[in-house]
N, C-alpha and C positions, 0 to 999 in steps of 0.2 A: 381198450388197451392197444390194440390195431388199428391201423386205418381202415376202414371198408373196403378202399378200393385194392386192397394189400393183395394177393394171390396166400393161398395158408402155405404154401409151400416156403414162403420165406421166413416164417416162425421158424420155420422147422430148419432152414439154412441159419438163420442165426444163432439157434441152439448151439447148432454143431460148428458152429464158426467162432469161439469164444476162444480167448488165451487160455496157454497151458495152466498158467495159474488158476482158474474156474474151470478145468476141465471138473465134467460130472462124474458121478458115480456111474461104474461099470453098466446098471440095471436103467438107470437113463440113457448111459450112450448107446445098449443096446434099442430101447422105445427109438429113438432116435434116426436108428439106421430102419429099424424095422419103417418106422413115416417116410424116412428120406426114399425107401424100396421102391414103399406107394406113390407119392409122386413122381418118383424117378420114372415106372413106367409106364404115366400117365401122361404122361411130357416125351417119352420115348415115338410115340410113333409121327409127330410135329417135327422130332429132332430128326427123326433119319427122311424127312423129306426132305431137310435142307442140307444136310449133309454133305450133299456133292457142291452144293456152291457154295457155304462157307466152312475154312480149315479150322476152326475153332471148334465148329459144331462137330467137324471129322473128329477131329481128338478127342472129344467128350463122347462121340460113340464110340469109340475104341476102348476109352478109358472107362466108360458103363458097362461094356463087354465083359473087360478083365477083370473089375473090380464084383459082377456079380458074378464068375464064373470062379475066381479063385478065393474069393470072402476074403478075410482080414490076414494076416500076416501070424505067424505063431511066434510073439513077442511081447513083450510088457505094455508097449504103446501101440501094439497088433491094432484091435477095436478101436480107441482113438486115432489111428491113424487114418482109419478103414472110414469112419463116420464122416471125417474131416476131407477125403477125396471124393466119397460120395456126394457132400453138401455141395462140395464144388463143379462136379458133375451137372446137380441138379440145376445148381445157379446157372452155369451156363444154356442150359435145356429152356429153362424159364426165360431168360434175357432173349433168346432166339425166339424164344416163342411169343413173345411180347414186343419184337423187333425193335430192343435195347441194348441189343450185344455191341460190345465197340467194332470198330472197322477193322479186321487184322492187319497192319502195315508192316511188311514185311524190310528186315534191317538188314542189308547187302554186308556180308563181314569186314569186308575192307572199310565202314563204315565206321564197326567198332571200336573205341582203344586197343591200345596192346596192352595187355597184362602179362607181367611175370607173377610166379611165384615162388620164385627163386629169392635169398634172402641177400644177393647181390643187386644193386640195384643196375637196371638194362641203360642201354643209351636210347 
């Protein structure tokens, strides 16, 4: 069903990576988060070595921090949401650690469009 050369860790990010529409039942998305825990910090101590030289991998340990320090959200899509930061966590943990993480290129604001959201349109 997998490639061999696959890491299991991305079974387990695509589980949790799926549209709202196939979101699973509450007792999978918990399995889910519970595998996502286990690789998360199996991958965790590769992650905080690189850390300091790339900002992506900083976010992802900030965001590993908070997300197993404060669990899921006390709301209806609390667990789904919870699963769904995690996977994305992990995925980047694993991309770093596979040295497939994209390059961060960082985008100067004056770079950006301007956006209104005002329902007059701007000059």
């Amino acid at each position: 069903m997998y490639a061999p050369d696959r890491h299991p860790a991305e079974a387990v990010i695509d589980r949790a990576l799926v549209p709202f529409e196939r979101q699973p039942a509450q007792e999978d998305i918990a399995a889910t988060v519970a595998d996502l825990i286990t690789h998360g910090q199996a991958l965790l101590p590769n992650a905080e070595t690189l850390r300091e030289s790339n900002r992506k991998v900083e976010g992802a340990c900030r965001d590993w921090h908070a997300l197993t320090t404060h669990g899921p959200a006390d709301h209806p899509l609390g667990n789904w949401s919870y699963c769904r930061g995690l996977a994305r966590v992990v995925r980047t943990f694993l991309q770093a650690s596979e040295g497939t993480l994209p390059e961060h290129v960082p985008t100067p604001v004056s770079d950006l469009p301007l956006m209104s959201f005002s329902r007059f349109p701007t000059s």
